[in-house]
C-alpha positions as CSV (number, residue, x, y, z in Angstrom):
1,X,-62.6,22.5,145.3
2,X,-64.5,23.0,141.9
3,X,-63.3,25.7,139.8
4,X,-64.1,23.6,136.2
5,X,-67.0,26.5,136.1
6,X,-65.2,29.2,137.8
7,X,-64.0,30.5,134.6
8,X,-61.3,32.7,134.3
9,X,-61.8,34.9,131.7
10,X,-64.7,37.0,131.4
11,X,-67.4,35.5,130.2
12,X,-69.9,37.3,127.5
13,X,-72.7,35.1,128.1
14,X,-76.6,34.8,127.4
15,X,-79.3,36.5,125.4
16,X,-82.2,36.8,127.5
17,X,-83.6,39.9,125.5
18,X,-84.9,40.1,121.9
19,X,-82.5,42.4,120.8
20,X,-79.7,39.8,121.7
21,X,-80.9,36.7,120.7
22,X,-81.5,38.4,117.6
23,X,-78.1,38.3,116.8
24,X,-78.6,34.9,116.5
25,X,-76.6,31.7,117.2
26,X,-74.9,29.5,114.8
27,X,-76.3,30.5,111.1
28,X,-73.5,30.8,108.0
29,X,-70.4,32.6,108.7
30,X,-68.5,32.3,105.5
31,X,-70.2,31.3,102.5
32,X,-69.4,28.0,99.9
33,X,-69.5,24.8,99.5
34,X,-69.2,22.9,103.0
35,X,-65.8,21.1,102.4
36,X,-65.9,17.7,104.9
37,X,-62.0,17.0,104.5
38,X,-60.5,20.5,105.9
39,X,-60.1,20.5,109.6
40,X,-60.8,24.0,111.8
41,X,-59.1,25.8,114.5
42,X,-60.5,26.6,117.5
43,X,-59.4,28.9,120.5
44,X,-58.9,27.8,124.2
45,X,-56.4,28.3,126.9
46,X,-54.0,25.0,128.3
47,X,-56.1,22.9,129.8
48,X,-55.8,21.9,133.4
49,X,-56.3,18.1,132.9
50,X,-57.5,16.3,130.0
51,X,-59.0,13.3,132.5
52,X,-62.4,13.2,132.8
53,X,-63.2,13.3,136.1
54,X,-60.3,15.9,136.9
55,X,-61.3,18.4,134.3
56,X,-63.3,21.0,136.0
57,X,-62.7,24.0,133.5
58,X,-64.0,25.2,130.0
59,X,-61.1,24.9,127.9
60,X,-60.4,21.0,129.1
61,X,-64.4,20.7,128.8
62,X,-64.6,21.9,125.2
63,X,-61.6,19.2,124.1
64,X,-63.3,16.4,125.9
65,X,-66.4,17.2,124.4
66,X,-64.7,15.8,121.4
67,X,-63.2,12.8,122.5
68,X,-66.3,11.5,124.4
69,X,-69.9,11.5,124.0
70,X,-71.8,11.8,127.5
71,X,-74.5,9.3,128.7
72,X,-77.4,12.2,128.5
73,X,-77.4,15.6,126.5
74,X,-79.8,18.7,126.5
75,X,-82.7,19.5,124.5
76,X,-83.8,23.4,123.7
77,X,-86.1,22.9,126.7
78,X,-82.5,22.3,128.4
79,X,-84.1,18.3,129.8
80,X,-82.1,15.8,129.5
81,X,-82.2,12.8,126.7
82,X,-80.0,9.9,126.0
83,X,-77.1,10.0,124.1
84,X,-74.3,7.0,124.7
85,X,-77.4,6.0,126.9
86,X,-80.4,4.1,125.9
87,X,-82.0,4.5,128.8
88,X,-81.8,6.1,132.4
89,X,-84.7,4.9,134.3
90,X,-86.0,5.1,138.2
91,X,-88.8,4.4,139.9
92,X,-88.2,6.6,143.4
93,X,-85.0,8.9,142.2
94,X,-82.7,6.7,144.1
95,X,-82.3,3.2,142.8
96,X,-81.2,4.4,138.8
97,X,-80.7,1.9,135.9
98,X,-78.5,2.9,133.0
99,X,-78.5,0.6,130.1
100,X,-76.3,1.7,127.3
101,X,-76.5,2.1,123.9
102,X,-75.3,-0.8,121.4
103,X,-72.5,0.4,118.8
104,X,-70.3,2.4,120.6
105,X,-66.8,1.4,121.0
106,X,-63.6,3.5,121.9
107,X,-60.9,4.8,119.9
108,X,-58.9,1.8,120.2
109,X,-61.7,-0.7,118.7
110,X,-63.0,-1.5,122.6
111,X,-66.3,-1.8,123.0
112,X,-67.7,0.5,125.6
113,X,-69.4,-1.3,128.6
114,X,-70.8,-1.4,131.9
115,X,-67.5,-1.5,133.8
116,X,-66.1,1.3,131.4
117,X,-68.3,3.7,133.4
118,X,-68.0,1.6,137.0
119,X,-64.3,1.3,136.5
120,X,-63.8,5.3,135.4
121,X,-66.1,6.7,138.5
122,X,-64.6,4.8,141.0
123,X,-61.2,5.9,139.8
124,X,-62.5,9.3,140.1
125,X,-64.6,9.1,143.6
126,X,-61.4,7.4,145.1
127,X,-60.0,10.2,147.3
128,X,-56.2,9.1,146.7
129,X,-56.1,9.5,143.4
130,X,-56.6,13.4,143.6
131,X,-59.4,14.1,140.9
132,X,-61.2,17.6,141.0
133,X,-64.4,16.0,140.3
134,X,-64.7,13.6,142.7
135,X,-67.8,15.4,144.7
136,X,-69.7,14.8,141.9
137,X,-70.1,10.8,142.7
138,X,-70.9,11.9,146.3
139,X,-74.6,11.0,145.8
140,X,-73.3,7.5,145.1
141,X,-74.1,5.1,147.7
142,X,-70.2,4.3,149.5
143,X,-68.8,6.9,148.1
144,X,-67.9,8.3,152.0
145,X,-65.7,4.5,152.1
146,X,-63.6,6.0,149.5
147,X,-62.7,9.3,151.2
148,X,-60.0,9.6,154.2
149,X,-58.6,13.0,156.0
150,X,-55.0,13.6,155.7
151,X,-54.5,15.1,159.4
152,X,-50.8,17.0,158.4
153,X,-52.4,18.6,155.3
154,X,-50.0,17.0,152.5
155,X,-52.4,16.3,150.1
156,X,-54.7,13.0,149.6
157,X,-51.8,10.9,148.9
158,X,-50.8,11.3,152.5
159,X,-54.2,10.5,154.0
160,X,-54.6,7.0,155.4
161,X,-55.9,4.7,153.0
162,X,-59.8,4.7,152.5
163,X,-61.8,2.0,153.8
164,X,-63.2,0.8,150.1
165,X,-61.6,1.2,146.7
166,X,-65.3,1.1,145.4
167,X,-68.6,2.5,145.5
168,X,-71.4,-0.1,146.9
169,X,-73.5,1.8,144.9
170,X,-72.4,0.8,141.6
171,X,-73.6,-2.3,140.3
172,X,-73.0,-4.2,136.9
173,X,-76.3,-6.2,135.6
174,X,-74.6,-7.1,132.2
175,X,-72.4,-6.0,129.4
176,X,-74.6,-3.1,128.7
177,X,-76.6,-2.4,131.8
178,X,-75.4,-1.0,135.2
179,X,-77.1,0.1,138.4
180,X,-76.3,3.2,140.9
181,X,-78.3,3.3,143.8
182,X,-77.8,6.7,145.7
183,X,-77.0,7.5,149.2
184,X,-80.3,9.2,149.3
185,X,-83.1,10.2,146.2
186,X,-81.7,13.1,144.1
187,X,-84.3,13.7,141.3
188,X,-82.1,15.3,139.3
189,X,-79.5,12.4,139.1
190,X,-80.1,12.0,135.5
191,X,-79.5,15.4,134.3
192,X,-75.9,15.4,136.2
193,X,-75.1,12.7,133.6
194,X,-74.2,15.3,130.7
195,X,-71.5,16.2,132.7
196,X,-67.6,15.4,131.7
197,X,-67.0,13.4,135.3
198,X,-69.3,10.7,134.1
199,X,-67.6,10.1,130.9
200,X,-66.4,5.9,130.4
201,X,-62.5,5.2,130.1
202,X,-61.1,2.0,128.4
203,X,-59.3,-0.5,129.9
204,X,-55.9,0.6,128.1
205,X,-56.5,3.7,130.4
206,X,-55.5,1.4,133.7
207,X,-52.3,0.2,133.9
208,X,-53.9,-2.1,137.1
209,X,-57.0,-2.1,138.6
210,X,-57.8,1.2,139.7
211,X,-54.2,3.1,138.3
212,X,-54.5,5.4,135.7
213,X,-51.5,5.4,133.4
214,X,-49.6,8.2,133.6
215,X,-49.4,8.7,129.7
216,X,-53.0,8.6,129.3
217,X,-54.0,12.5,129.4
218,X,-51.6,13.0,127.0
219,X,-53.7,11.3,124.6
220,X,-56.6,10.7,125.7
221,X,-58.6,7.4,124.2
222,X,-62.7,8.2,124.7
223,X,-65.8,7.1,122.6
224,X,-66.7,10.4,121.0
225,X,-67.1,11.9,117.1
226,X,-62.8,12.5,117.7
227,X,-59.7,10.5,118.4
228,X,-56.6,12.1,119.4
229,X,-54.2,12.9,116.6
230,X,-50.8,12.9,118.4
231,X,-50.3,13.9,121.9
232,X,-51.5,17.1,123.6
233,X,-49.2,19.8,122.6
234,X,-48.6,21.5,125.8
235,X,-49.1,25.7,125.7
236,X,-49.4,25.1,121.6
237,X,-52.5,22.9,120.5
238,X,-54.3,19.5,121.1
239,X,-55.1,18.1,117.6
240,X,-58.0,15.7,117.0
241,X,-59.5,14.0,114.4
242,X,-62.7,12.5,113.2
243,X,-63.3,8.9,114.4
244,X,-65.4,7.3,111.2
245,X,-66.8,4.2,113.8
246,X,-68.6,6.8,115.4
247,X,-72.5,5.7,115.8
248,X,-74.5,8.5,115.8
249,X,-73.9,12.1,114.1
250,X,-71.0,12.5,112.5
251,X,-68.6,15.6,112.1
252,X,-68.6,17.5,109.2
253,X,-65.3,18.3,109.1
254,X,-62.1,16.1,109.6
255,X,-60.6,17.2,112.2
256,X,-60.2,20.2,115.0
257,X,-57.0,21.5,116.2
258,X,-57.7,23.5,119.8
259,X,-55.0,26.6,119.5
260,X,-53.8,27.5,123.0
261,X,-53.8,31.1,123.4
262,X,-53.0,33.3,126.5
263,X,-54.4,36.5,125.6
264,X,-57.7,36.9,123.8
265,X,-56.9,39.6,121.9
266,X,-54.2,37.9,120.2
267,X,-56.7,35.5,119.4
268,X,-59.1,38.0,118.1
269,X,-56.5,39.6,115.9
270,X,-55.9,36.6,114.2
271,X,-59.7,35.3,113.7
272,X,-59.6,38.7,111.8
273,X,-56.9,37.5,109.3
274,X,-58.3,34.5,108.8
275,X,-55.3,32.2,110.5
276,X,-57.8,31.2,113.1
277,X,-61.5,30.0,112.9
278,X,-63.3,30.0,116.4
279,X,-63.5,32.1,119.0
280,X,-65.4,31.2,121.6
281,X,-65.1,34.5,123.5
282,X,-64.6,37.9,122.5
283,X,-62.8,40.3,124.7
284,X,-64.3,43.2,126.4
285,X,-61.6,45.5,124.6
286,X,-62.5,44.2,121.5
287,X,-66.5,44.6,121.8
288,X,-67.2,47.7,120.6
289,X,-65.7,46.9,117.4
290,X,-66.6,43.6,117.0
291,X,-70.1,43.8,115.0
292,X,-68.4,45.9,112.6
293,X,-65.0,43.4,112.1
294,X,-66.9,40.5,112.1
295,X,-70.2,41.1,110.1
296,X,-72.7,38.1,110.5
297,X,-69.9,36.6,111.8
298,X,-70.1,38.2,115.1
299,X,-72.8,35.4,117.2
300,X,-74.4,35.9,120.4
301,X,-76.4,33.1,121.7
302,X,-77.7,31.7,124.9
303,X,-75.2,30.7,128.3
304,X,-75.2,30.0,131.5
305,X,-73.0,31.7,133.6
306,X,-73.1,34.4,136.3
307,X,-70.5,36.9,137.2
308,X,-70.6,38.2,140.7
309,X,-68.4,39.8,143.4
310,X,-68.3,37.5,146.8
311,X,-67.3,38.2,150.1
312,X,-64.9,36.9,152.4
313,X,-67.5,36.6,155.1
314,X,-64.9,35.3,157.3
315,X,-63.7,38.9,157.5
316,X,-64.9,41.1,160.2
317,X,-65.4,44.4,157.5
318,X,-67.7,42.4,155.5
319,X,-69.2,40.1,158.1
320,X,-72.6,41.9,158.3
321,X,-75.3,41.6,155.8
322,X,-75.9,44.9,155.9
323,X,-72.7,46.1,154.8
324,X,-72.7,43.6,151.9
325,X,-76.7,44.6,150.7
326,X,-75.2,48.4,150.8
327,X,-72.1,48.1,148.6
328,X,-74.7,46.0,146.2
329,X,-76.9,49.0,146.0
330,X,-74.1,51.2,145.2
331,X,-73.3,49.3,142.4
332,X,-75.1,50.2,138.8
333,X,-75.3,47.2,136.7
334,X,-77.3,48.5,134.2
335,X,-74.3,51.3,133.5
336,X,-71.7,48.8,133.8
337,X,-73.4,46.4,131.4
338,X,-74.0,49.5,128.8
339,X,-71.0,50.6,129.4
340,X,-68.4,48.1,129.5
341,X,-70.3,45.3,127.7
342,X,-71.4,47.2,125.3
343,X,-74.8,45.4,126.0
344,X,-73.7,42.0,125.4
345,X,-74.4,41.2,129.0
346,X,-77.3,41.3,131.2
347,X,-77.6,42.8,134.7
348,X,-77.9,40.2,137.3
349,X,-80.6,40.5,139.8
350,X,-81.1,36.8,141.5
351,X,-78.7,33.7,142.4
352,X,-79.6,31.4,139.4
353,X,-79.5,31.6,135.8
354,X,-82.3,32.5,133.1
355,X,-82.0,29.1,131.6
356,X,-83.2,27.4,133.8
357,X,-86.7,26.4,135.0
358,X,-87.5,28.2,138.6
359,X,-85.7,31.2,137.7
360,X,-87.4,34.6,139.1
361,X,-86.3,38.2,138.3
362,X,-84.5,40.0,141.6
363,X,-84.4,38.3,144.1
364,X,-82.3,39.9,145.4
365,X,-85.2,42.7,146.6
366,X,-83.9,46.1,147.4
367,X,-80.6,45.1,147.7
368,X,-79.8,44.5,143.7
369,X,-81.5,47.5,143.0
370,X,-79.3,50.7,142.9
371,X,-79.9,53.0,145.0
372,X,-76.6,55.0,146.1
373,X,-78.5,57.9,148.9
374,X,-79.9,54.5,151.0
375,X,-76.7,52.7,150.1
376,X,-74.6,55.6,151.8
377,X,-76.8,55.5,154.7
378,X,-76.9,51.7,155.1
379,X,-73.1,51.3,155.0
380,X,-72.6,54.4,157.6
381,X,-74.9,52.7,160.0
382,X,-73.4,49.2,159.7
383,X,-69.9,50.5,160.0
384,X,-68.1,49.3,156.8
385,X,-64.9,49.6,155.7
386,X,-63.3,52.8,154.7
387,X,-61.1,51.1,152.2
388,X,-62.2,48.5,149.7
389,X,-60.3,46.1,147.3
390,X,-61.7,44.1,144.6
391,X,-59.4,41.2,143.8
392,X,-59.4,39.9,140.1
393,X,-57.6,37.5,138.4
394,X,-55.3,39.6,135.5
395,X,-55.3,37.2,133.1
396,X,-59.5,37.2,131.9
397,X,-60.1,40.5,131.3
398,X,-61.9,42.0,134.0
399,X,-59.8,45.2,134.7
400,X,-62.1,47.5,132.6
401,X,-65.5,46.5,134.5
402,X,-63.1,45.9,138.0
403,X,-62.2,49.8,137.6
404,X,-65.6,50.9,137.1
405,X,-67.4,49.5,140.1
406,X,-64.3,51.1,141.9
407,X,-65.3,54.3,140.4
408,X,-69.1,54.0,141.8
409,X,-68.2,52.7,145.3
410,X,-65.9,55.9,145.2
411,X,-68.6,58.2,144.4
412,X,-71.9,56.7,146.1
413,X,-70.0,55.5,149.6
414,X,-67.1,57.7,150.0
415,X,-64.7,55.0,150.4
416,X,-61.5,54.4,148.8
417,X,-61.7,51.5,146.6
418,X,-58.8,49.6,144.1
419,X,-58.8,46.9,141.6
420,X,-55.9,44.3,142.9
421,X,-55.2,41.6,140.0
422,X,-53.5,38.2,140.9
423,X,-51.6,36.9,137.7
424,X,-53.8,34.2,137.2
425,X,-57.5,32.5,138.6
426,X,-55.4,29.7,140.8
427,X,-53.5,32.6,142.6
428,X,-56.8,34.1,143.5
429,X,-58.2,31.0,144.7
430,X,-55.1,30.3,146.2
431,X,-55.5,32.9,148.9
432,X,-59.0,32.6,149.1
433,X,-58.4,29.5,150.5
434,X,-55.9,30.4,152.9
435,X,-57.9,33.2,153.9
436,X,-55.2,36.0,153.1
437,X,-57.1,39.5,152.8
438,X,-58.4,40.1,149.2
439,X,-61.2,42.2,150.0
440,X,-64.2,41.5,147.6
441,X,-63.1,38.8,144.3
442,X,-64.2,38.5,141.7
443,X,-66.2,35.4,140.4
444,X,-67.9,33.9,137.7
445,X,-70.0,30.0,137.4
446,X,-70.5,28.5,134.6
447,X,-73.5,25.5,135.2
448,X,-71.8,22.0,135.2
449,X,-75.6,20.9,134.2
450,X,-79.4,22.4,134.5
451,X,-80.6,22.2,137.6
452,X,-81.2,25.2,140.2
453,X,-79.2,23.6,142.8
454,X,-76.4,23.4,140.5
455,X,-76.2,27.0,141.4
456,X,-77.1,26.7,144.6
457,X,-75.3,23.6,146.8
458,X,-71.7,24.2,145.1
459,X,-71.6,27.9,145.8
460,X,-73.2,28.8,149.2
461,X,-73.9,25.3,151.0
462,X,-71.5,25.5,154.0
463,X,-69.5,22.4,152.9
464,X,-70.2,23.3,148.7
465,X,-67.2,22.6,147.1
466,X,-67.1,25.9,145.5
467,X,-68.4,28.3,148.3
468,X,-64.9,29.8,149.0
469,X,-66.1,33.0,151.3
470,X,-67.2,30.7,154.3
471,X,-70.7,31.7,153.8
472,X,-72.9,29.2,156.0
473,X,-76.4,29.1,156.9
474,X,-78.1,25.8,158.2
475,X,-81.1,26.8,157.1
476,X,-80.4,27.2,153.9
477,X,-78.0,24.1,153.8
478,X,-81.5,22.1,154.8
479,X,-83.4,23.6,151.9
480,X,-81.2,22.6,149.3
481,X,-80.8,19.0,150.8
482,X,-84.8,18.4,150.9
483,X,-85.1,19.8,146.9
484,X,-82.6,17.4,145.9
485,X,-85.0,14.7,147.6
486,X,-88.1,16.2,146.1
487,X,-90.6,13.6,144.3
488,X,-91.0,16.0,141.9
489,X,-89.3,19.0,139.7
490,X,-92.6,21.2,140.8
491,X,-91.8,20.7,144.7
492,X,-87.7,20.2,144.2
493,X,-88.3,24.1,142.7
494,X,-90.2,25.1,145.4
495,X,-87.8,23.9,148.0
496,X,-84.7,25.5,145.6
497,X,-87.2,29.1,145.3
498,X,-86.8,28.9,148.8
499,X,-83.1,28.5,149.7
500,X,-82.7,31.7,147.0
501,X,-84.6,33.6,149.1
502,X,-82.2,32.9,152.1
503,X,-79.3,34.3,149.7
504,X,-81.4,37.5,149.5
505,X,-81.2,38.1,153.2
506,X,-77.7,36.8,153.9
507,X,-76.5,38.3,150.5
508,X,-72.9,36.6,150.6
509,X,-72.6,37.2,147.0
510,X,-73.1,40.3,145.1
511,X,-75.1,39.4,141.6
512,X,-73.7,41.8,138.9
513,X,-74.2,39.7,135.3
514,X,-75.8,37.0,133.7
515,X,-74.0,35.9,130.4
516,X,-74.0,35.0,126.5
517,X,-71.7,33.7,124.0
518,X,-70.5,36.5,121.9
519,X,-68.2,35.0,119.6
520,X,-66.8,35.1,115.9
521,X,-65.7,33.1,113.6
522,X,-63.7,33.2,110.6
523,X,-64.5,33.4,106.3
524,X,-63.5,29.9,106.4
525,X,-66.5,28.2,108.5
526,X,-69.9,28.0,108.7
527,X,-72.8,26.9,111.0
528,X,-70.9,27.9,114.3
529,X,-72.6,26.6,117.3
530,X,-72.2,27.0,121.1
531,X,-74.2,25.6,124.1
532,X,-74.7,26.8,127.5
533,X,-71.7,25.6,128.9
534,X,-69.8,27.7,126.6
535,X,-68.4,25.0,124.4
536,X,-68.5,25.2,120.2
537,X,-70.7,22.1,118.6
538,X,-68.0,20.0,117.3
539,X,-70.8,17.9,115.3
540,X,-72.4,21.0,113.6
541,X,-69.5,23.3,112.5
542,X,-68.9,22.9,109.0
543,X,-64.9,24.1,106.9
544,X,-66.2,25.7,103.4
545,X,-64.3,25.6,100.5
């Protein structure tokens, strides 16, 4: 199950609006002379995993993004061109060659080849070994050989042994030039390269073919603008430094130390006093402040993600539509958002980002629009609950807006409602997936790349490895599966357009907000970056003296 972009704390994402974008994104923070030997500090929380294909959250994301540089990045127009790639290349979207880049070489001195990148996604496609990003190789032709069912439940260890420890799709052409031929065409194929799971991994990674040392995540060896400096400081920090054999654009400062925190606000407090330098997302208590602390220090720019409240449609209180559709109508974004955000969010109409290409305003019809007289009426017809919950995780920050949609369902159904907070996302999840009652949840996706079935297959195809309220619609499951196979981004839209609309009548997920950055920085940087996967531009940031 994916829950890399299921991000825990609340996120303050993107500036769809003039006013917002206004604010600006990156720009000088402090002022002087750009000083190339002092390292910065940076805020996340403890990673889960430092591997590449078993990091599927932000905070592991952002250190990664450090330590290795992917095959493909994003332009502004958020389509993909080469970075450790030279080329990507295919002639009918199934059949893709990759040919790499000369003059990269890992931390170590290795130099990075075709069977850095064969050897690291079959490790992380080979169901034993556990990784949270496996379903991303699932395209990959063979990748089914590497998956087995453990029948008792124990985990993938205790499944029989897979029929393959490779993927037939994978083939190695030279030193510098692989192939992957896909199960079936996926036009898209090439964007999903940014993403961490596709990263390379040295041979000192292995400690045989196909076993990953133990030791390695705790000082991870990649091919990026970083090395490790040390070993990951567990609950405390994960130091890196610059790595001078770099071949491309090189950092501007020496080094980056990540600074685990576990509450914002503490780091907040101390980007204030100057004894931090980055963070990537201010807290919703600290909002209404912040433009006045921070000065032109205070950054919003664009991000992907999407906040919303989903339904455990397994449930038989919210296993009608039109129970769903009326708590949706009862709910008043735009106060929320004005409220609460202080503006620095944007009420969320549709399924799919703003970002991307084939995004349309409301799809959600009548049903994201508020309307709390034919929202009372709806939900006394369809006989909905006289109690609701709202289950959050207590450790992102989401109490203040959690308490506040309570408040409306209160006044525009009549219906008892309460905020329930787990201590921490995996709890949530936890009983989620064990189908313990929770009531509504609280979610919130973060793209793993720019594609409208990013947003659409993980979170509401009946087997997506992210849809955790047992929504399931054939229909809709066939829709995404033909875009995917589309000739063309014009008709893979259509087909994507399409499945939305599905999500509009079924509405399995109530859309409340679509996202920015808002983050500061301290006196003691300048040219502060983030992209829309919520990550700070290690290449760009600049230490002044």
């Amino acid at each position: 199950m994916q829950v890399r972009r299921l991000a825990a704390w609340t996120a303050l994402p993107l500036a769809v609006t003039l006013g917002l974008a206004a604010c600006g994104s990156g720009g000088n923070g402090g002022s002087g002379k750009s000083n190339p030997n002092a390292a910065v500090s940076i805020q996340i929380g403890e990673p889960q995993h430092l591997v590449p294909t078993n990091t599927t959250e932000t905070s592991g994301s952002q250190v990664l993004a450090g330590l290795f540089s992917p095959l493909v990045d994003y332009d502004a127009q958020n389509k993909p061109y080469e970075v450790a790639a030279q080329s990507v290349a295919s002639s009918d979207n199934k059949v893709w060659t990759i040919k790499l880049k000369d003059g990269f070489t890992f931390h170590n001195g290795q130099k990075v080849m075709s069977d850095d990148y064969i050897n690291a996604w079959n490790y992380g496609a080979y169901a034993p070994n556990g990784q949270g990003a496996s379903y991303f190789f699932e395209k990959i032709a063979g990748y089914d050989d590497l998956q087995s069912v453990d029948p008792d439940g124990d985990g993938p260890k205790a499944a029989p042994a897979p029929k393959a420890k490779t993927m037939s799709g994978l083939k190695k052409v030279d030193d510098q030039t692989f192939t992957v031929t896909l199960s079936q065409p996926y036009i898209d194929f090439k964007t999903m390269l940014g993403y961490t799971a596709f990263y390379p991994l040295p041979k000192a990674a292995f400690s045989a073919p196909g076993v990953l040392k133990d030791s390695y995540e705790q000082a991870p060896i990649g091919q990026g603008p970083f090395k490790m400096k040390g070993t990951w400081q567990h609950d405390a920090k994960i130091e890196v430094e610059r790595y001078d054999a770099y071949p491309t654009e090189k950092p501007k400062v020496q080094g980056v130390e990540f600074r685990i925190y576990q509450q914002l606000s503490a780091a907040y407090a101390d980007v204030l006093g100057d004894n931090l330098d980055v963070i990537p997302t201010i807290a919703t208590e600290n909002m209404s402040s912040a433009a006045a602390d921070l000065g032109d220090r205070y950054k919003t720019s664009p991000m992907s993600s999407f906040q919303f409240l989903a339904f455990p449609t397994f449930d038989k209180n919210f296993s009608s539509p039109d129970v769903r559709k009326a708590i949706s109508m009862a709910i008043d974004r735009d106060e929320i958002t004005k409220s609460v955000f202080k503006g620095s969010q944007q009420p969320a109409r549709s399924f799919v980002s703003p970002v991307l290409p084939g995004y349309r305003d409301n799809t959600a019809g009548a049903a994201g629009n508020f309307n709390p007289t034919e929202a009372k009426k709806l939900y006394q017809a369809a006989g909905g609950p006289a109690k609701i919950t709202i289950s959050y995780n207590g450790d992102g920050g989401h109490k203040d807006w959690v308490d506040a949609t309570c408040n409306q369902l209160k006044a525009n159904l009549g219906v008892d409602c309460v905020g329930s907070a787990e201590p921490k996302f995996a709890d949530l999840l936890t009983k989620v997936e064990k189908k313990q009652p929770v009531g509504l949840f609280r979610m919130g996706w973060v793209m793993d790349y720019p594609s409208m079935e990013d947003y659409l297959g993980p979170l509401y195809s009946t087997n997506g490895s992210s849809n955790y309220y047992g929504y399931s619609n054939p229909e809709f499951d066939k829709l995404v599966k033909e875009g995917s196979a589309a000739p063309t981004q014009e008709e893979a839209i259509k087909k994507y357009q399409q499945a939305e609309d599905i999500l509009a009548k079924d509405m399995p997920v109530i859309p409340l907000r679509f996202g920015q950055n808002v983050y500061g920085s301290s006196t003691k940087v300048k040219n502060v970056e983030m992209d829309l996967f919520q990550r700070v531009n290690l290449v760009k940031i600049e230490a002044v003296s």
